[in-house]
C-alpha positions in Angstrom: -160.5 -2.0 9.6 -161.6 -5.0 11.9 -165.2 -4.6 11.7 -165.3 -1.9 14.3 -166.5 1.7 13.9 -165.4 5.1 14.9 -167.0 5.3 18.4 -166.4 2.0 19.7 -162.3 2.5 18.4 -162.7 5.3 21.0 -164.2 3.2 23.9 -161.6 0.8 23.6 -159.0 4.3 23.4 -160.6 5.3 26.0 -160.0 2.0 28.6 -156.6 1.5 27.2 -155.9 5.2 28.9 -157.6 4.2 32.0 -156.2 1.2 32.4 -152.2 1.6 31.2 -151.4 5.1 31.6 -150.6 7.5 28.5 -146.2 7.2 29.8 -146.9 3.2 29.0 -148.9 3.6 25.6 -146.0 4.8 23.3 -143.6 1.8 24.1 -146.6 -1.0 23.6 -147.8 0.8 19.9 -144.2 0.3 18.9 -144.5 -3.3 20.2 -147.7 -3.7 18.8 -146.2 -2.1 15.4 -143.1 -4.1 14.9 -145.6 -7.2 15.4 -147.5 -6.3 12.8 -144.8 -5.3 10.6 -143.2 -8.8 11.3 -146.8 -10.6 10.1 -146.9 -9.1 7.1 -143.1 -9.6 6.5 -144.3 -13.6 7.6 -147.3 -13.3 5.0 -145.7 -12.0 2.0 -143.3 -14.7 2.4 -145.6 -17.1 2.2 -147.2 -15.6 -0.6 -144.0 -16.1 -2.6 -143.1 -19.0 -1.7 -146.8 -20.4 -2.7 -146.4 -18.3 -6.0 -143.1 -20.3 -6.6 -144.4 -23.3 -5.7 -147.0 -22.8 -8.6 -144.3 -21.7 -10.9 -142.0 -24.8 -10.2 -145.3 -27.0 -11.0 -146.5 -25.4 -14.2 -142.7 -25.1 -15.4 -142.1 -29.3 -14.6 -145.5 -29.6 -16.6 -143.8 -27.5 -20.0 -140.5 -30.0 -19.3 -142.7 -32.8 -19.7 -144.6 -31.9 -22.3 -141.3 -30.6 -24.2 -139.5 -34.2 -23.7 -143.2 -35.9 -24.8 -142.6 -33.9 -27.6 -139.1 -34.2 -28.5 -139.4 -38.2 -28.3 -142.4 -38.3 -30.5 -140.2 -36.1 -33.1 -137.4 -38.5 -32.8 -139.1 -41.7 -32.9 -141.0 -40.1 -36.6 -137.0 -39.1 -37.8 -136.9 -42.5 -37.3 -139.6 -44.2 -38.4 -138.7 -42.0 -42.1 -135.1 -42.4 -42.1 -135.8 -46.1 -41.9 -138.6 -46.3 -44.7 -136.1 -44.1 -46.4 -133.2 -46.8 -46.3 -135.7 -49.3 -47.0 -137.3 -47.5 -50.1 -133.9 -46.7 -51.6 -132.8 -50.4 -50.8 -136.2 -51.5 -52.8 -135.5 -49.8 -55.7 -131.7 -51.1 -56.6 -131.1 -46.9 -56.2 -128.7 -47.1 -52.5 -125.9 -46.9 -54.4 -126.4 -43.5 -56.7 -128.1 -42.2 -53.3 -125.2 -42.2 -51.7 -123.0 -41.0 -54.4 -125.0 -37.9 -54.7 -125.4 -37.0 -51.1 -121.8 -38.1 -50.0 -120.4 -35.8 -52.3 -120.5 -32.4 -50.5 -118.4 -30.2 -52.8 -120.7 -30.6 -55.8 -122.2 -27.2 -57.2 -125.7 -27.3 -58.5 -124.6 -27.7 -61.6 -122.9 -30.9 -60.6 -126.1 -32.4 -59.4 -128.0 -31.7 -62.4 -125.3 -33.6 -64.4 -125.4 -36.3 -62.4 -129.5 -36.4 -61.8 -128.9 -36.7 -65.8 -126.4 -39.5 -65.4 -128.7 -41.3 -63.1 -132.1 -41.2 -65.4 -129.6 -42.0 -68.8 -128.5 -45.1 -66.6 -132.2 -45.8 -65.3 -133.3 -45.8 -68.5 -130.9 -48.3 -70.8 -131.6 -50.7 -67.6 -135.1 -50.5 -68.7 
């Protein structure tokens, strides 16, 4: 237990008898008990609160890493939503772009018919 064996545990038995009495022994075990009970109350705690530490550190680390991420996603959206406004602006095609997707309520039908529309009209420009 702490690096002492059998017989020397009943040497120091032994002088505790000698020197305290056996009527005294019971109420200083219980002393000594509730000591030790309270230093491993005062360990665990620790414990957890090192364990949460750790857990507050790795879960900061997964924010970071998740905000990192979300700006690099937003700065692409936009970095393609503006290549997008500038290839549609390019190609004289803004304004049937935004005549297909600003109508909502068309079927697919619809958009086939007017996909057809568009290349007819492309193609008499040409």
């Amino acid at each position: 237990m702490f690096g002492i064996g059998f017989w020397e545990f009943v040497l120091i038995t032994v002088l505790v008898l000698l020197f305290l009495g056996p009527e005294r022994i019971g109420p200083i075990m219980r002393t000594i008990g509730k000591i030790m009970r309270e230093i491993q109350k005062g360990a665990i705690e620790v414990r957890q609160a090192l364990k949460i530490d750790d857990e507050l550190e790795r879960i900061e680390e997964i924010k970071k890493t998740i905000v990192h991420d979300v700006i690099t996603q937003q700065e692409e959206v936009e970095r393609i939503s503006k290549n997008s406004e500038e290839t549609k602006d390019n190609d004289g095609e803004k304004k049937r772009w935004d005549e297909l997707h600003n109508d909502n309520t068309i079927d697919s039908e619809g958009v086939k018919e007017k996909l057809a529309v568009t290349k007819e009209g492309s193609n008499e420009q040409k």
